[in-house]
C-alpha positions as CSV (number, residue, x, y, z in Angstrom):
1,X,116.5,-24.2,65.0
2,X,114.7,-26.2,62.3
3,X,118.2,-26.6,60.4
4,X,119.7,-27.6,63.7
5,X,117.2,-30.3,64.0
6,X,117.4,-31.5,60.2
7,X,121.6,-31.7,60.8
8,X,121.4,-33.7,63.9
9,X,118.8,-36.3,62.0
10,X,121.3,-36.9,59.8
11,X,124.4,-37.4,62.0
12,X,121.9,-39.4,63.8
13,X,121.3,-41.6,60.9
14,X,125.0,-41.7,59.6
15,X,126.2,-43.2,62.7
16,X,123.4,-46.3,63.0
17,X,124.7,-46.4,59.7
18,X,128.2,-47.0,60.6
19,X,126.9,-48.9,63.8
20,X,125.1,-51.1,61.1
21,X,128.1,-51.8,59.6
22,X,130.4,-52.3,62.9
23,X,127.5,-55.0,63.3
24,X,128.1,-56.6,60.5
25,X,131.6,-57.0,60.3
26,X,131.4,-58.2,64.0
27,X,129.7,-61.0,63.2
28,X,132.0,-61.7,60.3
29,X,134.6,-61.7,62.8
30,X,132.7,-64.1,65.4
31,X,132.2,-66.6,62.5
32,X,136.0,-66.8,61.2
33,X,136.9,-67.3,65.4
34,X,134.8,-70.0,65.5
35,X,136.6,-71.8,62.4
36,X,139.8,-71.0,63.8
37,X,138.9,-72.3,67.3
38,X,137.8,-75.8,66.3
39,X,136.3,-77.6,69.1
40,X,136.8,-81.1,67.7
41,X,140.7,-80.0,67.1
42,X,142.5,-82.9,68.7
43,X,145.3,-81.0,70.4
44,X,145.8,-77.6,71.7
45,X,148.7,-77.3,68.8
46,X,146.4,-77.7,66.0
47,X,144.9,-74.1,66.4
48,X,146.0,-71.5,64.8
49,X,146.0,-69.3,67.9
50,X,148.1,-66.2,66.2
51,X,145.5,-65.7,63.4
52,X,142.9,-66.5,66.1
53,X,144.4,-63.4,67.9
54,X,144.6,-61.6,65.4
55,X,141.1,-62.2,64.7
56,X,139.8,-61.1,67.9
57,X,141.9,-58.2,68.4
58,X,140.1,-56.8,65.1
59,X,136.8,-58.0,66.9
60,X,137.5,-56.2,70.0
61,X,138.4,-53.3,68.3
62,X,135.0,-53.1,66.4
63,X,133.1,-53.7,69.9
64,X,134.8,-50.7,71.5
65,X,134.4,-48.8,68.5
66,X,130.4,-50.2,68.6
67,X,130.3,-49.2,72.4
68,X,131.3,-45.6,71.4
69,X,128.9,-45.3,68.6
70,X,126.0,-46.2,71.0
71,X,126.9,-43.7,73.6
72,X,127.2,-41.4,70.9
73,X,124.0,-42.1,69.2
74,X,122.3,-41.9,72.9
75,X,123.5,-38.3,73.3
76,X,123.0,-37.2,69.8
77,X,119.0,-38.7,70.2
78,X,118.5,-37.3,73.9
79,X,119.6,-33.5,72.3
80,X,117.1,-34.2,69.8
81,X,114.6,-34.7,72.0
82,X,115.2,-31.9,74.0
83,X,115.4,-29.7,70.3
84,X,112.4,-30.8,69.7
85,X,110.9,-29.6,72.8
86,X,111.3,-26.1,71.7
C-alpha cells in the first residue's frame, strides 16, 4: 500500500507540473491576442484576424487540455485521501 501511495504522489505532482506549464503558456497566449487584437486599430481590416485565430485556437486547446488536468488531479488527490485512510 505504501508504494501505492508514494506512486500516486508523484503522478500527483507530475501533472500540477504540467498544469503549471499549461498555465504558463496560457498566458503567453492571452498576451500575444492582445497585441494582435489592437483596440486603438483604426479599422476592422487592420487586424490580423487569421494569426489572431490561430492564436486562440492554440489557447483554447491548452484550456481544455488545463480543464482535463484539473479533473484529473481532483480524482488522483480524492484516491489519495481515501489511501491514506487505510
Amino acid at each position: 500500500m505504501r508504494q501505492e501511495i508514494l506512486m500516486l504522489k508523484a503522478r500527483i505532482a507530475e501533472e500540477k507540473k504540467r498544469l503549471s506549464h499549461l498555465e504558463l503558456t496560457a498566458q503567453g497566449l492571452l498576451a500575444e491576442l492582445r497585441l494582435i487584437l489592437d483596440p486603438y486599430a483604426d479599422l476592422l481590416t487592420e487586424v490580423d484576424m487569421e494569426q489572431a485565430r490561430a492564436v486562440l485556437e492554440e489557447l483554447y486547446s491548452r484550456w481544455k487540455e488545463a480543464r482535463e488536468v484539473k479533473e484529473k488531479l481532483s480524482r488522483m488527490e480524492r484516491d489519495l485521501g481515501s489511501l491514506k485512510d487505510f
